[in-house]
C-alpha positions as CSV (number, residue, x, y, z in Angstrom):
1,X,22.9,-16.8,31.0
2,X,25.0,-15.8,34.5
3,X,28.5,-16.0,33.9
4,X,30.6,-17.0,31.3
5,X,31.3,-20.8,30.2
6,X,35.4,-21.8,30.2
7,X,37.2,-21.2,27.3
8,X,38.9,-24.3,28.3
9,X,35.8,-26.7,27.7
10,X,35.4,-25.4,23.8
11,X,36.9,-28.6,22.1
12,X,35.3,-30.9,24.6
13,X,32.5,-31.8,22.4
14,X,34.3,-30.9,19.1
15,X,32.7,-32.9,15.6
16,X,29.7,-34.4,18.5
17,X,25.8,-34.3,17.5
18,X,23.6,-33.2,20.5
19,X,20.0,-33.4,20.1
20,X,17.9,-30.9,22.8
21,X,14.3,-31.7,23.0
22,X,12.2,-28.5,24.5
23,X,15.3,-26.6,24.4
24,X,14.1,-23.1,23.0
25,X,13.8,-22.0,26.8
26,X,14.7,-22.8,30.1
27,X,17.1,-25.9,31.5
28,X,17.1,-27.3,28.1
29,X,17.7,-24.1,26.3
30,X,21.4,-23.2,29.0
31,X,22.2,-27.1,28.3
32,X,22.0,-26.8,23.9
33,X,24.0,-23.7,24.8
34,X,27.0,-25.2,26.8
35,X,26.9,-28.3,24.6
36,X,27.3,-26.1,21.4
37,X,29.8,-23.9,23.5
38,X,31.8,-27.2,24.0
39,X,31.9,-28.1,20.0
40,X,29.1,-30.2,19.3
41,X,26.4,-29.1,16.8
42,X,23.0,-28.4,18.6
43,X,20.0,-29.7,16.9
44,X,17.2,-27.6,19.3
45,X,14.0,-28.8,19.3
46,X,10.5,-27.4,20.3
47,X,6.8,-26.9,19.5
48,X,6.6,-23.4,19.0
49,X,8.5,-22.2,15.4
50,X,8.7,-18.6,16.2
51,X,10.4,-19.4,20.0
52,X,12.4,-21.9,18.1
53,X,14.0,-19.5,15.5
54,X,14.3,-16.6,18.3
55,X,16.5,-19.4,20.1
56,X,18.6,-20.0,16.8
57,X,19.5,-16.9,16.0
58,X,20.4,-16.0,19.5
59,X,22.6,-18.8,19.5
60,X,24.2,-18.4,16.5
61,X,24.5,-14.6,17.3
62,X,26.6,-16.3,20.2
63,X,28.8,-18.3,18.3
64,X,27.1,-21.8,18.6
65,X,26.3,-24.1,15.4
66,X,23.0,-25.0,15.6
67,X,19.6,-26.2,13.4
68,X,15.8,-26.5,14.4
69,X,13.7,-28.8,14.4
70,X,9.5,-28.1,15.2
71,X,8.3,-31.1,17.2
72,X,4.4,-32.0,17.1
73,X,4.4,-33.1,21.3
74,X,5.6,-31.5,24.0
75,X,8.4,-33.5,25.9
76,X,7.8,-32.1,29.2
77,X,4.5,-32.6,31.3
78,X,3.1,-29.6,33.6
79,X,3.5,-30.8,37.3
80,X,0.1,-31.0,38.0
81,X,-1.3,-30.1,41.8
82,X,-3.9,-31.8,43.0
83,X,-5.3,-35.0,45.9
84,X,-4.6,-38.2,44.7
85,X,-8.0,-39.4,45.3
86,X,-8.9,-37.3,43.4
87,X,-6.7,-37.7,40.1
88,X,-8.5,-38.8,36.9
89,X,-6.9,-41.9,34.7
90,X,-7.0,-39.5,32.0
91,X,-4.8,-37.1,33.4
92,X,-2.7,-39.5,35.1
93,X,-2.0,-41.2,31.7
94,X,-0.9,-37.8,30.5
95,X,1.6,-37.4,32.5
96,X,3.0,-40.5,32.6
97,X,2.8,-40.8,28.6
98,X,4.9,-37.9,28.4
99,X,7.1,-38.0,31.4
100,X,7.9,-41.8,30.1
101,X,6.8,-43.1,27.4
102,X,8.0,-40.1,25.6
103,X,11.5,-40.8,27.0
104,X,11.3,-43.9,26.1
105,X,10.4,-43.8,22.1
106,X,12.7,-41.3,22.2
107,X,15.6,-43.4,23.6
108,X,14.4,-46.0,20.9
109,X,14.8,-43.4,18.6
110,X,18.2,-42.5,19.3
111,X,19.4,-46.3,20.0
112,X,18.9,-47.1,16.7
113,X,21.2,-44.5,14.9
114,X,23.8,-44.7,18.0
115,X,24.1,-48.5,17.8
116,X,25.0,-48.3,14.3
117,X,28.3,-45.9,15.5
118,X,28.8,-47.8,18.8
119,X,29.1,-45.1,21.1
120,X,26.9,-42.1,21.9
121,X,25.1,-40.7,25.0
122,X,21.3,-40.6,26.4
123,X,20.7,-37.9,28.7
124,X,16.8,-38.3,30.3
125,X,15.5,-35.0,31.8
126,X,14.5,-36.6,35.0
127,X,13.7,-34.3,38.5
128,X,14.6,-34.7,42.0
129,X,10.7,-36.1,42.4
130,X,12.5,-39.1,41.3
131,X,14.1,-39.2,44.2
132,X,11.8,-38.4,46.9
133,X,8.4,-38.1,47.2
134,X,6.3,-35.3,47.3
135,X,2.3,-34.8,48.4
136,X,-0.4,-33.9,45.6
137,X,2.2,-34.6,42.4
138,X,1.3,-38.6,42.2
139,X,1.8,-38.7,38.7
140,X,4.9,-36.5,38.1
141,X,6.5,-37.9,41.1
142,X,5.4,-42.2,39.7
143,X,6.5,-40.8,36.3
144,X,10.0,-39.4,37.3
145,X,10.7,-42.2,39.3
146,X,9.9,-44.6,36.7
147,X,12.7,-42.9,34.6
148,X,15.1,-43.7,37.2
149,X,14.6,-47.4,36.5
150,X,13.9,-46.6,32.8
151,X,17.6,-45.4,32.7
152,X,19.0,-48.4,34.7
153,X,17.4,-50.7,32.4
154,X,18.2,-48.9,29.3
155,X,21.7,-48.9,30.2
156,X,21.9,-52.5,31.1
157,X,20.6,-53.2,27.8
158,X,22.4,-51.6,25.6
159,X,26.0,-50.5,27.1
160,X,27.6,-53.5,24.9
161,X,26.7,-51.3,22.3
162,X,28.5,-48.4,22.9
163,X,25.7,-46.6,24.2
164,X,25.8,-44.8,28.0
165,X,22.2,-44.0,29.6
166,X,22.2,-41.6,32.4
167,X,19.4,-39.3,34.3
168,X,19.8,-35.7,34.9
169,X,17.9,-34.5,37.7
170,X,17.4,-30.6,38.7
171,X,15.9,-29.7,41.8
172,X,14.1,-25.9,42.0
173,X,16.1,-24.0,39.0
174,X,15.5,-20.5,38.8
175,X,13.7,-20.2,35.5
176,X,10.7,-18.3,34.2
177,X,8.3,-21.9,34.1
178,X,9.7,-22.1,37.8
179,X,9.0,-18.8,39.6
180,X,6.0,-17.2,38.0
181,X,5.1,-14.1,39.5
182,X,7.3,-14.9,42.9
183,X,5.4,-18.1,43.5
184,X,5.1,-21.7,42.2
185,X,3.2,-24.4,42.6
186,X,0.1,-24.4,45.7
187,X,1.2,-22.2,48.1
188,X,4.8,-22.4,48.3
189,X,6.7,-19.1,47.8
190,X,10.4,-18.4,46.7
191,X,11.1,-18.1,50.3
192,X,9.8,-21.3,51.3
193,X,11.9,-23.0,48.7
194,X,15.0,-21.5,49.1
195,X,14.3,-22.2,53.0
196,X,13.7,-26.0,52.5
197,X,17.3,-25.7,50.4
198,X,20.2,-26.8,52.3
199,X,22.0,-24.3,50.3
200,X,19.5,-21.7,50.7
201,X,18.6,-21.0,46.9
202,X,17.2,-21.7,43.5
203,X,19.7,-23.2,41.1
204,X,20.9,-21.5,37.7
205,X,20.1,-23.3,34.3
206,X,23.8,-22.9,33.9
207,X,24.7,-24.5,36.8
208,X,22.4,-27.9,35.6
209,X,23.8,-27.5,31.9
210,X,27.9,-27.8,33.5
211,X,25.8,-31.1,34.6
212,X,24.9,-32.0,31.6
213,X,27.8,-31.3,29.8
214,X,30.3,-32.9,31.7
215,X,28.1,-36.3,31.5
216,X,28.0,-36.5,28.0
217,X,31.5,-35.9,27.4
218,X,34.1,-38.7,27.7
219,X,35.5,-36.9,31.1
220,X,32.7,-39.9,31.9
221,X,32.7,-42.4,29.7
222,X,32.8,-44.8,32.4
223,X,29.6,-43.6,33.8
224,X,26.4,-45.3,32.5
225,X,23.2,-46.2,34.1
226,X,23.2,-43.4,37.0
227,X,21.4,-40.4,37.9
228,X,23.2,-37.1,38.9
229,X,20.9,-34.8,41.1
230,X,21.6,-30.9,40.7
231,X,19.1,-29.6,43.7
232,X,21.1,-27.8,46.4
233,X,20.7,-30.8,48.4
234,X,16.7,-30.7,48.4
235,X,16.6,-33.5,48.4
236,X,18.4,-34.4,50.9
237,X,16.8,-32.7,53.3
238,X,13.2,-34.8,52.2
239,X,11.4,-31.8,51.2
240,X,9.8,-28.8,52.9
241,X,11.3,-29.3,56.3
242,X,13.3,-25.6,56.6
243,X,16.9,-25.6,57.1
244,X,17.8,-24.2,60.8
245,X,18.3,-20.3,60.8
246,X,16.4,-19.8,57.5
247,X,13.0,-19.9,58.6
């Protein structure tokens, strides 16, 4: 992680629950971090049971309370590149099973034990391709969308109960799935992305975690049915069009 979190944020959470799905690496990993910084108890989730005890101990090493759990899908679908014309139902259905149906069990899932407490939180793990659109990703892009008005619903439905829904949604965050070898998906290069950035770079897992962290706590608890993009502005600026004086 870059930086330290504020000693001032380590009751924020204190005696909360969090529940991380995919969170032995990446965005999800830095936001089980902060949350278990801030008090809560992490329960970290994943598919891999060697990653997933790596990520324990480091954690605990660190001073965070957490448990494991191995999962038997994945909760995150591969943003797959390719012509729309050319997209198969089969893989389209993948993506969209995962990218929304999964959230959506899930949310089931959690509904059910947070409606018997009356109050809790559902973060969805949503992407600034729910915001805009963007060419050769029809099914991520549908998908992430979809969760936009998944979370609206979601939060319509159920805020008597107690229960706040809300969408997180990180734009290009520096992480190892996200810069492979200096390049990610087609063509595009680091450059290119961090031209197309208002800001002019990749977001931090850290920086999306604060995000996270600050929705879930009661500093919001008027806040319910929403989605808070973390992207630099990329979206914003529609995409790759570069930002003047950073082509």
């Amino acid at each position: 992680m870059d930086g330290k979190w504020s000693v001032l944020e380590q009751e924020r959470l204190q005696d909360r629950v969090a529940g991380v799905t995919g969170s032995t690496r990446g965005i999800a990993r830095a936001i089980a971090e902060k949350l278990g910084f801030c008090g809560a108890l992490g329960v970290l989730q994943g598919r891999d049971p060697e990653r997933l005890e790596r990520a324990i101990r480091k954690l605990r090493g660190q001073g965070v309370a957490v448990m494991g759990k191995v999962a038997e899908v994945s909760n995150a679908a591969d943003t797959v590149v390719q012509d729309s014309m050319d997209r198969s139902p089969e893989e389209f259905s993948r993506i969209v099973d995962i990218n929304l149906k999964g959230a959506f069990y899930g949310s089931q899932v959690a509904a059910r034990y947070l409606a018997w407490r009356h109050q809790g939180v559902i973060l969805q793990m949503g992407s600034i391709f729910g915001a805009v659109g963007v060419r050769t990703r029809v099914a991520y892009v549908a998908s992430k969308h979809a969760l936009v008005g998944l979370t609206k619903e979601l939060a319509g439905e159920w805020g008597f109960l107690g229960i706040r829904v809300l969408c997180l949604e990180p734009g290009y965050i520096k992480t190892a799935f996200a810069i492979p070898n200096n390049r990610t998906e087609e063509d595009y290069t680091v450059h290119d992305i961090e031209a197309s950035t208002p800001l002019g770079r990749y977001g931090s897992p850290k920086e999306v975690a604060q995000v996270a962290a600050f929705l879930v706590s009661d500093d919001a608890s008027y806040m319910t049915g929403i989605t808070a993009q973390v992207g630099g502005g990329w979206a914003f600026r529609g995409g790759w069009y570069p930002t003047p004086g950073r082509s």
